[in-house]
N, CA, C and O atoms as a Maestro MAE file, in Angstrom:
{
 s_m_m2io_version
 :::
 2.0.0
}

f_m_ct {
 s_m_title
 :::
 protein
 m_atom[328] {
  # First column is atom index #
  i_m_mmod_type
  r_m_x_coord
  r_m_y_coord
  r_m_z_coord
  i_m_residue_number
  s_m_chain_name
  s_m_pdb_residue_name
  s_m_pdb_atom_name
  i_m_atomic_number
  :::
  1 25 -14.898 16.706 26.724 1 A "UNK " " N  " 7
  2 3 -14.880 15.392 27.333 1 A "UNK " " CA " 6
  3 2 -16.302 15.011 27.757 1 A "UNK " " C  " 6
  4 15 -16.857 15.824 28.498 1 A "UNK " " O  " 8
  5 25 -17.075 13.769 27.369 2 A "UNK " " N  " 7
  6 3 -18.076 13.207 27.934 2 A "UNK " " CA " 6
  7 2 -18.175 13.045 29.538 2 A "UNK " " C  " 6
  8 15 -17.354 12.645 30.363 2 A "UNK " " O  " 8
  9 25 -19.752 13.601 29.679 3 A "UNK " " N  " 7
  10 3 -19.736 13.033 31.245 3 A "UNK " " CA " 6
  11 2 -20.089 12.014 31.218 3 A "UNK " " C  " 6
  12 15 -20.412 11.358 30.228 3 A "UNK " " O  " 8
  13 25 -20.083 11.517 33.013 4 A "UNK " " N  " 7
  14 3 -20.564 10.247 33.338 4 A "UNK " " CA " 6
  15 2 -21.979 9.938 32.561 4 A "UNK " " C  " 6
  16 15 -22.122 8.872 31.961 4 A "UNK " " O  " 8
  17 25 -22.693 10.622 32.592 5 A "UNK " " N  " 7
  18 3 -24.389 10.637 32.087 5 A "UNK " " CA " 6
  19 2 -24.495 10.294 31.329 5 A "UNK " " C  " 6
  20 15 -25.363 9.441 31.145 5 A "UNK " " O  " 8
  21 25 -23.196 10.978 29.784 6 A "UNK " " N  " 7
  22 3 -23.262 10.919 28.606 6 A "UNK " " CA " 6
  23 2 -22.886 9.582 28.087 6 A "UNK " " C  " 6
  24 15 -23.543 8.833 27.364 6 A "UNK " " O  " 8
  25 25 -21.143 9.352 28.836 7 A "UNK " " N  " 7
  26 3 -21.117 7.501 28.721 7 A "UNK " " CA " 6
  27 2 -21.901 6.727 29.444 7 A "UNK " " C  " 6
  28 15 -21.403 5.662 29.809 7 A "UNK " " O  " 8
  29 25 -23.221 7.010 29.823 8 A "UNK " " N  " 7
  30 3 -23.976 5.831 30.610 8 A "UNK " " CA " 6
  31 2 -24.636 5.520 29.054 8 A "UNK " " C  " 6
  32 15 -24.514 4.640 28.202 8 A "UNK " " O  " 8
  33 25 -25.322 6.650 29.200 9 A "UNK " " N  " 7
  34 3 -26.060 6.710 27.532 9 A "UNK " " CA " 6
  35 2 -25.734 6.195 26.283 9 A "UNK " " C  " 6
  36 15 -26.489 5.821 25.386 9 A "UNK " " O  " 8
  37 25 -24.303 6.226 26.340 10 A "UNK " " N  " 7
  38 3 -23.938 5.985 24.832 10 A "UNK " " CA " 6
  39 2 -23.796 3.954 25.299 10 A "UNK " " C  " 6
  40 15 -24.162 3.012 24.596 10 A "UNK " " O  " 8
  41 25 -23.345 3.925 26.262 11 A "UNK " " N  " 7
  42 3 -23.010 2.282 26.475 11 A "UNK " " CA " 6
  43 2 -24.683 1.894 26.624 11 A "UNK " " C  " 6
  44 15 -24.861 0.899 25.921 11 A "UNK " " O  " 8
  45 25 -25.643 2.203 27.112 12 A "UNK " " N  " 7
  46 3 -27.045 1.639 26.968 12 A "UNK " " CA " 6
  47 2 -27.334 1.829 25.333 12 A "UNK " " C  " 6
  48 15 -28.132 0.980 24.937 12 A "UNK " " O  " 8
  49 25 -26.838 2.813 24.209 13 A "UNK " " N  " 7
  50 3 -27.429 2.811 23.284 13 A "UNK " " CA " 6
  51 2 -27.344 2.015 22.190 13 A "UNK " " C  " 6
  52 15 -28.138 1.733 21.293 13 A "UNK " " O  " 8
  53 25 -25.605 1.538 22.576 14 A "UNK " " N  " 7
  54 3 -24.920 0.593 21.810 14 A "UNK " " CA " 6
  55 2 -24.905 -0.991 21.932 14 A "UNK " " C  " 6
  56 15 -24.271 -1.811 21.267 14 A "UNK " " O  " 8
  57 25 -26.084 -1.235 23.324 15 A "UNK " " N  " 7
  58 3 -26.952 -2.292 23.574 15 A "UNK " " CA " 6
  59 2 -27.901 -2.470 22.485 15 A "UNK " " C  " 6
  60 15 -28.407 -3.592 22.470 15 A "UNK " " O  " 8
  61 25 -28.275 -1.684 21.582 16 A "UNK " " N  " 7
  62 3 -29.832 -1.865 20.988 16 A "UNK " " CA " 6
  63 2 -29.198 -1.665 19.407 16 A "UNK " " C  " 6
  64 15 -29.843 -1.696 18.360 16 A "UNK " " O  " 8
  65 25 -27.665 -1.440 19.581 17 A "UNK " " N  " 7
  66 3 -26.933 -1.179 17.770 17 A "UNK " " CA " 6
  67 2 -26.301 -2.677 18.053 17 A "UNK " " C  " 6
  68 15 -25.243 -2.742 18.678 17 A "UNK " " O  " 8
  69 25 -26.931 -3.849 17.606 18 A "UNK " " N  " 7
  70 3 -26.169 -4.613 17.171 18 A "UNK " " CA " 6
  71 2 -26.313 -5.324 16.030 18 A "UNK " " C  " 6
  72 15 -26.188 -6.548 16.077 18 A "UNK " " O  " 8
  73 25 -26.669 -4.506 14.527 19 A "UNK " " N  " 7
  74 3 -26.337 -4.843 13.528 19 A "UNK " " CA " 6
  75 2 -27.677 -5.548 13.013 19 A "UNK " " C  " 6
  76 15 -28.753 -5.750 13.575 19 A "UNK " " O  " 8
  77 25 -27.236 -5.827 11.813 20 A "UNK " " N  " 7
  78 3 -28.321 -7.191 11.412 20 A "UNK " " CA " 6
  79 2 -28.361 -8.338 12.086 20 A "UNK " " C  " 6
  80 15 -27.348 -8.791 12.618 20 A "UNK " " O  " 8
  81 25 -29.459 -8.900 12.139 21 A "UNK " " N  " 7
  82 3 -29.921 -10.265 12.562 21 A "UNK " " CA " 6
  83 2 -30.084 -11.749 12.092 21 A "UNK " " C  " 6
  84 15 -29.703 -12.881 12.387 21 A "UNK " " O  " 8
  85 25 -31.199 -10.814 10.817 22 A "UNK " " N  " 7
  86 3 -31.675 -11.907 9.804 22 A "UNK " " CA " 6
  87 2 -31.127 -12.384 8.956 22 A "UNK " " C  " 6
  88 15 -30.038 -11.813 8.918 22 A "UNK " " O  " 8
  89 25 -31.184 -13.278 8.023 23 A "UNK " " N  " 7
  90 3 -30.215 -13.709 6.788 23 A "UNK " " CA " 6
  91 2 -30.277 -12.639 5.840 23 A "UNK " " C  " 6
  92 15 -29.276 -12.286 5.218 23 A "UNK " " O  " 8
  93 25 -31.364 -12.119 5.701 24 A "UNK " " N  " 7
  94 3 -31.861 -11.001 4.651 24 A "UNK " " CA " 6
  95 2 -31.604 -9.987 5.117 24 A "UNK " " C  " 6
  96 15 -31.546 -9.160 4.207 24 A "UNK " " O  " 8
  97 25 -31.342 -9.407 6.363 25 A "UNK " " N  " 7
  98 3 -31.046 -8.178 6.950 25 A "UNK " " CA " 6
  99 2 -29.497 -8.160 6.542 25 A "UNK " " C  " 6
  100 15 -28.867 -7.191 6.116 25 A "UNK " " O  " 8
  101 25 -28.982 -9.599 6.798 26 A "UNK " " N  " 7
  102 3 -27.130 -9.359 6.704 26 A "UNK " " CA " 6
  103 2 -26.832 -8.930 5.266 26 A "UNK " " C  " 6
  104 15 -26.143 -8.020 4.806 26 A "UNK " " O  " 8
  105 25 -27.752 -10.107 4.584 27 A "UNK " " N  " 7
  106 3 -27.114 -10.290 2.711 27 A "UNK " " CA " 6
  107 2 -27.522 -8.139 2.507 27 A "UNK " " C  " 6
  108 15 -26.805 -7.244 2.059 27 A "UNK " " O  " 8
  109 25 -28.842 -8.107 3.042 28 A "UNK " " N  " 7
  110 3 -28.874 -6.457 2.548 28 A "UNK " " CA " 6
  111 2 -27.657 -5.437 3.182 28 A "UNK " " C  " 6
  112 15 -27.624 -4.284 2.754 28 A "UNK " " O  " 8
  113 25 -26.678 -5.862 4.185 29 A "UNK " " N  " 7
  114 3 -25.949 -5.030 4.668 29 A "UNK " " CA " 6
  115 2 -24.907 -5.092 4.142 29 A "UNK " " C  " 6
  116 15 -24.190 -4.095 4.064 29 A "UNK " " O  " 8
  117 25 -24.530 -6.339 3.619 30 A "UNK " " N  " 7
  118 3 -22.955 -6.767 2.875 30 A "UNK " " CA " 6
  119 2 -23.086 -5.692 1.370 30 A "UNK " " C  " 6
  120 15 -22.009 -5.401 0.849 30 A "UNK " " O  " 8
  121 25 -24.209 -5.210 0.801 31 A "UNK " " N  " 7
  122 3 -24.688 -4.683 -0.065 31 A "UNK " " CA " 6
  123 2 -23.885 -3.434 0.250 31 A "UNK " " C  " 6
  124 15 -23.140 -2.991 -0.624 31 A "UNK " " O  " 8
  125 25 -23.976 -2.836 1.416 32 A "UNK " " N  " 7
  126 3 -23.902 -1.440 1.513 32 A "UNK " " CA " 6
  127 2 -22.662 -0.514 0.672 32 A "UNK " " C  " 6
  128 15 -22.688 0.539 0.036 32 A "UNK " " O  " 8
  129 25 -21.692 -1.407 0.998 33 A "UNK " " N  " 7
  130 3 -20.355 -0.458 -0.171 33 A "UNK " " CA " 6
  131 2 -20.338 -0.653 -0.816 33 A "UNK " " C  " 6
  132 15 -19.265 -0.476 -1.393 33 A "UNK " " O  " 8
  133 25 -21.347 -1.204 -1.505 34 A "UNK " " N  " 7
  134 3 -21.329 -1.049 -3.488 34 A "UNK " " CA " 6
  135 2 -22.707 -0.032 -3.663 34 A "UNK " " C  " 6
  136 15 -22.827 0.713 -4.636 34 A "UNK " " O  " 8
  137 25 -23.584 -0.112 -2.714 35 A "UNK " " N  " 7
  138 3 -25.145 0.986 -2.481 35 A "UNK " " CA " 6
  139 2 -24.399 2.111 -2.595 35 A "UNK " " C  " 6
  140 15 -24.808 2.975 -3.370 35 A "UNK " " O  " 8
  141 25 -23.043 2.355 -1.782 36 A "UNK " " N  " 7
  142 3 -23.440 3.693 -1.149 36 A "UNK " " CA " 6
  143 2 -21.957 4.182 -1.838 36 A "UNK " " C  " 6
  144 15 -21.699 5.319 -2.232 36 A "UNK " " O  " 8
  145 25 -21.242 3.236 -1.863 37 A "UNK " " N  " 7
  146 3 -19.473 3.808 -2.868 37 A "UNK " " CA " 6
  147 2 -18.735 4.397 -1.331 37 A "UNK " " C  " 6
  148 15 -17.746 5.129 -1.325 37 A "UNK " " O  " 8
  149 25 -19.205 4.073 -0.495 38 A "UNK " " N  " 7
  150 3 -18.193 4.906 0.512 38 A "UNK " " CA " 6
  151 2 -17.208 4.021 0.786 38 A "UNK " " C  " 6
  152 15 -16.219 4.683 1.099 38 A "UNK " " O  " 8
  153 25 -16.922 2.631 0.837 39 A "UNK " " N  " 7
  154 3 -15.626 1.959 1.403 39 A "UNK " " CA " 6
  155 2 -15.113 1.179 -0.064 39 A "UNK " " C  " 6
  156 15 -13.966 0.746 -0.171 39 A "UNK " " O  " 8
  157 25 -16.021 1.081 -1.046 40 A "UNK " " N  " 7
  158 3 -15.685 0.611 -2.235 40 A "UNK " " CA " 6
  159 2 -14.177 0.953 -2.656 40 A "UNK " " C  " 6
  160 15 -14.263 2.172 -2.804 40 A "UNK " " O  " 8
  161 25 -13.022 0.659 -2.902 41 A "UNK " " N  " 7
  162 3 -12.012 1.291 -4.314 41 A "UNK " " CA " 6
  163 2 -12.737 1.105 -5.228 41 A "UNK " " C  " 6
  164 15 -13.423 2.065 -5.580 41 A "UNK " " O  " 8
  165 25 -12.895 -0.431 -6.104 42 A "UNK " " N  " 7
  166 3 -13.101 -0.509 -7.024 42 A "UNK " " CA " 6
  167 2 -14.327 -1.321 -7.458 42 A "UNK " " C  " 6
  168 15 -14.116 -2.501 -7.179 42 A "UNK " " O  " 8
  169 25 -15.580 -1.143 -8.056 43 A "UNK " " N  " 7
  170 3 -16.593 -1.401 -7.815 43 A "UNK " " CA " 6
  171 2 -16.951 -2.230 -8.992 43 A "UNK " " C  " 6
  172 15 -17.257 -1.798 -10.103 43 A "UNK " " O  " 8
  173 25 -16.881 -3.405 -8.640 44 A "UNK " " N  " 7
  174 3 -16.829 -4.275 -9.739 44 A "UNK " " CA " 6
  175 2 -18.395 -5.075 -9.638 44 A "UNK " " C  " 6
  176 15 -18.438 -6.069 -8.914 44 A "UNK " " O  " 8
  177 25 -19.862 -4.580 -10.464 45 A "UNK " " N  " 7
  178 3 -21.203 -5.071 -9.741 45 A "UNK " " CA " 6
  179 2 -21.178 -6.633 -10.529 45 A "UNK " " C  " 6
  180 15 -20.227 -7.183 -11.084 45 A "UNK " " O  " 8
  181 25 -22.447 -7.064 -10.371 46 A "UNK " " N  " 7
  182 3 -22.527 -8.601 -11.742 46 A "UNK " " CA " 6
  183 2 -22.677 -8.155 -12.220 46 A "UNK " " C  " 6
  184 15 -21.953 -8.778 -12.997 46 A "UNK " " O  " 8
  185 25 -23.182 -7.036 -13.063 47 A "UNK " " N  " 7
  186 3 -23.443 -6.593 -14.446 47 A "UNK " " CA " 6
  187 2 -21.650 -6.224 -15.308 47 A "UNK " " C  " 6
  188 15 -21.634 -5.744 -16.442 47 A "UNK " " O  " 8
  189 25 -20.640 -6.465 -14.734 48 A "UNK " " N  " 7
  190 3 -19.638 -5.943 -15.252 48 A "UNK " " CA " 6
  191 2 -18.889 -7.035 -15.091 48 A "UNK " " C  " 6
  192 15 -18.955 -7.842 -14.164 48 A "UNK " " O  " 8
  193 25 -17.957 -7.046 -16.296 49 A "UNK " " N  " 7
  194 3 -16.805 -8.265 -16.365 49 A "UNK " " CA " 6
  195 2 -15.684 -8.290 -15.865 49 A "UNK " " C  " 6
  196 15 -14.932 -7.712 -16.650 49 A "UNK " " O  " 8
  197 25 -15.077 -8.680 -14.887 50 A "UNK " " N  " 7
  198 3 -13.653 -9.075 -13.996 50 A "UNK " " CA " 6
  199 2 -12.569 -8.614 -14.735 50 A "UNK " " C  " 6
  200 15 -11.752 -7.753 -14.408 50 A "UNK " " O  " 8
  201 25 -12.636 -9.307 -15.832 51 A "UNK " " N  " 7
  202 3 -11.723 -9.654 -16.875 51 A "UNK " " CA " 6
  203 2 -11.698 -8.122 -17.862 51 A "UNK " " C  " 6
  204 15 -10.641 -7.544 -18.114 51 A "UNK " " O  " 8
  205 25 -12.503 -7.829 -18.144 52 A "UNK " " N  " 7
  206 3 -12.523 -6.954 -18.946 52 A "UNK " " CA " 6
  207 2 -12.410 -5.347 -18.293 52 A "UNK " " C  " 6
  208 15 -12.290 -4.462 -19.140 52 A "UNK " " O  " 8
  209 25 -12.437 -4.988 -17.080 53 A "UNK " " N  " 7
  210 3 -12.075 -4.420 -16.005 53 A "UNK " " CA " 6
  211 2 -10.459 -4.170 -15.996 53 A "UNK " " C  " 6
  212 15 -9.965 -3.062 -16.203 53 A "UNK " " O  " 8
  213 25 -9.629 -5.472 -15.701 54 A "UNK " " N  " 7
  214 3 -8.680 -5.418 -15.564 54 A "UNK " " CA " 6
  215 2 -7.820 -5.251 -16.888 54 A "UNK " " C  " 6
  216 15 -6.674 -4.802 -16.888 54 A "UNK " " O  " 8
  217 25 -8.436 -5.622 -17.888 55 A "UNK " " N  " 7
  218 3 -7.990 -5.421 -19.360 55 A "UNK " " CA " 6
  219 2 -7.983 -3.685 -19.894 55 A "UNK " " C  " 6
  220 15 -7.185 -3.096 -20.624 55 A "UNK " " O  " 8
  221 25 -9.237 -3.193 -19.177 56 A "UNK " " N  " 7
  222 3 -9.341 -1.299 -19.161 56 A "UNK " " CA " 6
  223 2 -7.774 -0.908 -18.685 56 A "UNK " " C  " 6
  224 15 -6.831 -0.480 -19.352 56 A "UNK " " O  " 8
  225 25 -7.926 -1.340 -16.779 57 A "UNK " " N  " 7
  226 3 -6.769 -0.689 -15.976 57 A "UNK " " CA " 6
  227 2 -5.400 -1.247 -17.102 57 A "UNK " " C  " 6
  228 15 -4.739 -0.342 -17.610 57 A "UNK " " O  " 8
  229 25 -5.059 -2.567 -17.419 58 A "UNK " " N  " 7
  230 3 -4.058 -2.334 -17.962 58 A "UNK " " CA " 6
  231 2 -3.982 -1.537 -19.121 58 A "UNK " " C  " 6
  232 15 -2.918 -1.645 -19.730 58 A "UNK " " O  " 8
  233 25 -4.877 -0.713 -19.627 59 A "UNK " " N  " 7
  234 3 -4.436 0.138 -21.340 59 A "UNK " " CA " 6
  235 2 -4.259 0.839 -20.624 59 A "UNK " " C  " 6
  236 15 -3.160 1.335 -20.871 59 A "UNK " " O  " 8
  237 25 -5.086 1.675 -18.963 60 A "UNK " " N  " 7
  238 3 -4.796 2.847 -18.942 60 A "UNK " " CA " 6
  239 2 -3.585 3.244 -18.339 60 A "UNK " " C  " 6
  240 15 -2.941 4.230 -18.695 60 A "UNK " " O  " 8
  241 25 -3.182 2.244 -17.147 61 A "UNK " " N  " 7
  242 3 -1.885 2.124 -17.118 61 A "UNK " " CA " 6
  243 2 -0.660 1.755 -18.004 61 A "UNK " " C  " 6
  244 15 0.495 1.621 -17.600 61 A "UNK " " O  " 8
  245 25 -1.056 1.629 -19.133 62 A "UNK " " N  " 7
  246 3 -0.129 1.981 -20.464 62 A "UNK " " CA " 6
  247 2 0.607 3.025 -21.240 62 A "UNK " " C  " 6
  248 15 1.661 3.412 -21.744 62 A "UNK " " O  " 8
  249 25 -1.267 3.309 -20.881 63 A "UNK " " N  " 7
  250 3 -0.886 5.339 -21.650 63 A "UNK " " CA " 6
  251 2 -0.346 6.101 -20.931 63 A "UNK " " C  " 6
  252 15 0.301 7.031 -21.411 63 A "UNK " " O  " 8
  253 25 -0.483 5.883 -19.300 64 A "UNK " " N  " 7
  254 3 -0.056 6.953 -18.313 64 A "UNK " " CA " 6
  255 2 1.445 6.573 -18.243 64 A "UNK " " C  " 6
  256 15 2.252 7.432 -17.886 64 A "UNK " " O  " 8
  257 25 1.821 5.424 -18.542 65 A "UNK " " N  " 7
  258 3 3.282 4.850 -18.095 65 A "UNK " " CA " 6
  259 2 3.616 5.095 -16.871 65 A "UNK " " C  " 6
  260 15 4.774 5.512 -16.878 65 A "UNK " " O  " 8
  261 25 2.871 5.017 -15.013 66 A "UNK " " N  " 7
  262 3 3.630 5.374 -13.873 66 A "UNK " " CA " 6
  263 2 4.926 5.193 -13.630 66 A "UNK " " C  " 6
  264 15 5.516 4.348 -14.303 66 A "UNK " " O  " 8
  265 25 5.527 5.823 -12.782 67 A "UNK " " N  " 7
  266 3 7.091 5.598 -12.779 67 A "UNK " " CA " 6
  267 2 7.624 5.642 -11.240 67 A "UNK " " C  " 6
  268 15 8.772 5.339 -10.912 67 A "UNK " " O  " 8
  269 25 6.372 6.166 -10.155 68 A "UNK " " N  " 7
  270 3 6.859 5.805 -8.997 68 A "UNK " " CA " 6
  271 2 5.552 5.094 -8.417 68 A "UNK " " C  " 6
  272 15 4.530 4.805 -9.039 68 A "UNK " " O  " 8
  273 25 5.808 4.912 -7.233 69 A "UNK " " N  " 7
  274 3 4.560 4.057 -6.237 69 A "UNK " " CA " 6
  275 2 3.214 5.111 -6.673 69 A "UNK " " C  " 6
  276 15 2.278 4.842 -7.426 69 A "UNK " " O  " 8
  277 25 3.398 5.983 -6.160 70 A "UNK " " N  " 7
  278 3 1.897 7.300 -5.968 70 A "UNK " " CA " 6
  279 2 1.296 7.507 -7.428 70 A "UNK " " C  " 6
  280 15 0.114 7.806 -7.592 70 A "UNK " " O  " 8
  281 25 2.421 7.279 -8.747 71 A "UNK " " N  " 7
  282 3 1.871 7.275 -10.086 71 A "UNK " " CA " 6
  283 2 1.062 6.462 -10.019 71 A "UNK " " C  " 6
  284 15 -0.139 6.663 -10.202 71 A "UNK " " O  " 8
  285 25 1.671 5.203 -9.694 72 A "UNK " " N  " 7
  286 3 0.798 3.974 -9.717 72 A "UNK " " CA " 6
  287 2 -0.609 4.081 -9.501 72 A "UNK " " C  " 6
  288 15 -1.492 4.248 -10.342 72 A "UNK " " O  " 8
  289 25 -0.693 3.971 -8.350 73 A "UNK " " N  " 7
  290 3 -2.208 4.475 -7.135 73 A "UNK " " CA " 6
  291 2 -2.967 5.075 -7.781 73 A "UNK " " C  " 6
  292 15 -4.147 4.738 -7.876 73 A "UNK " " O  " 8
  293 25 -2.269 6.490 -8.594 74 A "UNK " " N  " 7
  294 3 -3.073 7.522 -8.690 74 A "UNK " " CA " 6
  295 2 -4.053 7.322 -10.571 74 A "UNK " " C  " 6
  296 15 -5.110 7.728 -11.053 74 A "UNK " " O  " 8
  297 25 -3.040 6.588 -10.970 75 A "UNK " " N  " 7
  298 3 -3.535 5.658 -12.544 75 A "UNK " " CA " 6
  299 2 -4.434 4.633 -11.613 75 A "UNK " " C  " 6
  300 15 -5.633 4.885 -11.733 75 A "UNK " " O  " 8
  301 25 -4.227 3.834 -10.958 76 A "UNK " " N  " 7
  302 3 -5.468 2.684 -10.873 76 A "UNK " " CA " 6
  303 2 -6.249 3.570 -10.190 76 A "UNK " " C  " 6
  304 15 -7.332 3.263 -10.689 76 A "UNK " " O  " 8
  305 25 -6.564 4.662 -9.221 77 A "UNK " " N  " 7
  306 3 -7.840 5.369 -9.182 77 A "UNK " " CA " 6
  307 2 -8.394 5.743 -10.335 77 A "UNK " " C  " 6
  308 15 -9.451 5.245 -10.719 77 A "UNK " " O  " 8
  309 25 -7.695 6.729 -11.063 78 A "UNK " " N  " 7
  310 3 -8.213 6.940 -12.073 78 A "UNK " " CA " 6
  311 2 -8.730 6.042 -13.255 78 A "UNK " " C  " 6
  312 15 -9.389 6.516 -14.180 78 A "UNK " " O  " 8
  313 25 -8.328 4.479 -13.147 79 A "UNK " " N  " 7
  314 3 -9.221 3.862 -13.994 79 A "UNK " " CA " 6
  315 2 -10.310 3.334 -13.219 79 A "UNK " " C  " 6
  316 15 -11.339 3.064 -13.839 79 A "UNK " " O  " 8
  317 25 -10.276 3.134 -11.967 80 A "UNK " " N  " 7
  318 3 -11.878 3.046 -11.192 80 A "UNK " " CA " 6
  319 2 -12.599 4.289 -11.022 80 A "UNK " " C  " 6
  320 15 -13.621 4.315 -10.335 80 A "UNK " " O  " 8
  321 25 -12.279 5.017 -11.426 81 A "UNK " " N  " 7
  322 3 -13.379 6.364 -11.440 81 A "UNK " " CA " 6
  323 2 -13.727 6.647 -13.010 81 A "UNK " " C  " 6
  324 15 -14.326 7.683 -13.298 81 A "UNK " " O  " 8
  325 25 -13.392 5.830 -13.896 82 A "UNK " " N  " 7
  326 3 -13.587 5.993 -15.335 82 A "UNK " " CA " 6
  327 2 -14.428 4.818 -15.422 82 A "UNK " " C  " 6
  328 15 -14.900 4.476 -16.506 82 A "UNK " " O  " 8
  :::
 }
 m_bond[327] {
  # First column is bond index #
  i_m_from
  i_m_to
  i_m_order
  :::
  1 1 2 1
  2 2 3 1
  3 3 4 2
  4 3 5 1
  5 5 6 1
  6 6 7 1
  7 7 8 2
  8 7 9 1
  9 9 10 1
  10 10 11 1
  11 11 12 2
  12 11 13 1
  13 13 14 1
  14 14 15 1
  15 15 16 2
  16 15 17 1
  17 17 18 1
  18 18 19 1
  19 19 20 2
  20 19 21 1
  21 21 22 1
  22 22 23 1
  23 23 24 2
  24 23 25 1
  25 25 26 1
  26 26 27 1
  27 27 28 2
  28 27 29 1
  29 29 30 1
  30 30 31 1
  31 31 32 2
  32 31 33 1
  33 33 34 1
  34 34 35 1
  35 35 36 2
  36 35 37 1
  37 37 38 1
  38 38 39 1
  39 39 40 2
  40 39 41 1
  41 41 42 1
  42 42 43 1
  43 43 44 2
  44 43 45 1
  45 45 46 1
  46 46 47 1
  47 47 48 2
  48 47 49 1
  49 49 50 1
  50 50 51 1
  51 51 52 2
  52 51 53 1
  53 53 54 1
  54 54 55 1
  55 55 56 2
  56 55 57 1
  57 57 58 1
  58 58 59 1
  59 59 60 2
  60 59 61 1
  61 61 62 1
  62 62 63 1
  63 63 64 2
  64 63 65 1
  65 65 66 1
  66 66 67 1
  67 67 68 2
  68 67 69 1
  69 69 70 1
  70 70 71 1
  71 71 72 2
  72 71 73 1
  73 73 74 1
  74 74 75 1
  75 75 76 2
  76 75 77 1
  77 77 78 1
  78 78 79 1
  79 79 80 2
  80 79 81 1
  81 81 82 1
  82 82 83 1
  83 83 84 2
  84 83 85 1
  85 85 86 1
  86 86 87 1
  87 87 88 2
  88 87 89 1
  89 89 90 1
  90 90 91 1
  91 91 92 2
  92 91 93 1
  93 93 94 1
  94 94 95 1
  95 95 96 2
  96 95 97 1
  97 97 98 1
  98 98 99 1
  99 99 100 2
  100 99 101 1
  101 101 102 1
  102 102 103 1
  103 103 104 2
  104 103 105 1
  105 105 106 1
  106 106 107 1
  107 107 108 2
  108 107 109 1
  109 109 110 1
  110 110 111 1
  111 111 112 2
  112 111 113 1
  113 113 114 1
  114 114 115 1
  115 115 116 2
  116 115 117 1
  117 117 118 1
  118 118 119 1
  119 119 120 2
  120 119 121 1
  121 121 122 1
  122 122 123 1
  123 123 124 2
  124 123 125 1
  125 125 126 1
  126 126 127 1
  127 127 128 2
  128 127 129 1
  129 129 130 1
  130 130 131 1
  131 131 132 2
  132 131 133 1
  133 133 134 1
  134 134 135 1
  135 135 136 2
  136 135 137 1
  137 137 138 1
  138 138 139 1
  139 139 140 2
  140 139 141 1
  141 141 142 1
  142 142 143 1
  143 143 144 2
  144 143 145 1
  145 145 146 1
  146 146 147 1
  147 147 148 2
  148 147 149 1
  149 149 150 1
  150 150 151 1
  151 151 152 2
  152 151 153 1
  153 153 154 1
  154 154 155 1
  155 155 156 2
  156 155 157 1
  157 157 158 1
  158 158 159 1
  159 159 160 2
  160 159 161 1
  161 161 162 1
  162 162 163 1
  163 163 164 2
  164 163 165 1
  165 165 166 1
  166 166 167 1
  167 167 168 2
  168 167 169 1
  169 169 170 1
  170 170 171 1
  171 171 172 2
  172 171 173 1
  173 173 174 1
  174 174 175 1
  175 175 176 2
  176 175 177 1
  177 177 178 1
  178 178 179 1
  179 179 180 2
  180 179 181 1
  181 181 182 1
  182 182 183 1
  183 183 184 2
  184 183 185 1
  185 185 186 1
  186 186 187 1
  187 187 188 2
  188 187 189 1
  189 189 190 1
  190 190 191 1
  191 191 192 2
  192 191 193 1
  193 193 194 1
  194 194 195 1
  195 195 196 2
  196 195 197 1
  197 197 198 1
  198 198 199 1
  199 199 200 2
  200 199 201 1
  201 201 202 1
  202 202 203 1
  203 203 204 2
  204 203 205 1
  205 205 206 1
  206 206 207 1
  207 207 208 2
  208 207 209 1
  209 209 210 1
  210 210 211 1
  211 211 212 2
  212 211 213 1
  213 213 214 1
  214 214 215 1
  215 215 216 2
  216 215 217 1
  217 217 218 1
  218 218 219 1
  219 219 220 2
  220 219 221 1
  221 221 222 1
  222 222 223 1
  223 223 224 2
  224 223 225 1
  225 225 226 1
  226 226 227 1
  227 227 228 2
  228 227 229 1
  229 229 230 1
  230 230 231 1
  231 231 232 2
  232 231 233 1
  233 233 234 1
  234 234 235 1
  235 235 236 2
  236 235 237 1
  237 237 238 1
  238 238 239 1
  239 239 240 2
  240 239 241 1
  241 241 242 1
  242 242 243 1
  243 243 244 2
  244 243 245 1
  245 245 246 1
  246 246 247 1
  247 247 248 2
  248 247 249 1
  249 249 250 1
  250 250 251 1
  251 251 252 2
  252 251 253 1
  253 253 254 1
  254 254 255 1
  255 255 256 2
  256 255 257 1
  257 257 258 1
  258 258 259 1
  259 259 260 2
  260 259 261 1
  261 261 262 1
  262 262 263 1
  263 263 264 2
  264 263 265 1
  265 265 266 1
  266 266 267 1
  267 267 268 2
  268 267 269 1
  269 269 270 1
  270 270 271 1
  271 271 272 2
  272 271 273 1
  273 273 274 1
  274 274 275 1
  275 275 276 2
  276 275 277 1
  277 277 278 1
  278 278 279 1
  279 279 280 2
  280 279 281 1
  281 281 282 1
  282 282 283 1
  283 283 284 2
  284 283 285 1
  285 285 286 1
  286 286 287 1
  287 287 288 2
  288 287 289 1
  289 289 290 1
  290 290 291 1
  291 291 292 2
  292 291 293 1
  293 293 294 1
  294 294 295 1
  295 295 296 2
  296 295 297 1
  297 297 298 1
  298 298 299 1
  299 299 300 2
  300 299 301 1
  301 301 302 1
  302 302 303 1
  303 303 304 2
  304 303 305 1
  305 305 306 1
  306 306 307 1
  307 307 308 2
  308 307 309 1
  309 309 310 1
  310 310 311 1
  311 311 312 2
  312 311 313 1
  313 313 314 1
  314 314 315 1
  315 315 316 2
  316 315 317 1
  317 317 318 1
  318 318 319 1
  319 319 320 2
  320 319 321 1
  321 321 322 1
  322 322 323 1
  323 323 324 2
  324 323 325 1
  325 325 326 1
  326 326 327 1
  327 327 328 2
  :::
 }
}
């Protein structure tokens, strides 16, 4: 359990974390889950087509044929990690 000292500290530190500011600081932060793949599912950049994306997931969900909910899920991961 934190002491008093420790939550004084953390509430003064989280005074000086408040994010981006600038227009260019934000547009570079909205960036971050396609930079970094950590909150991404499915990572669709401009260099790649919408359409042709969803035209992949449906063959591959073809071949796999899912048959319950978790099949499902586990075919559309597997066509965003392909």
């Amino acid at each position: 359990m934190a002491t008093e000292k420790q939550i004084l500290a953390n509430q003064q530190n989280a005074q000086h974390s408040t994010g981006p500011r600038t227009e260019s600081g934000k547009r570079r932060s909205r960036r971050n889950a396609i930079r970094h793949g950590l909150t991404a599912e499915t990572v669709i950049v401009t260099l790649e087509n919408a359409a042709d994306y969803r035209a992949f997931e449906r063959a591959i969900k073809s071949d796999y044929s899912p048959q319950t909910a978790i099949e499902s899920q586990l075919v559309c991961r597997l066509a965003s990690l392909l």
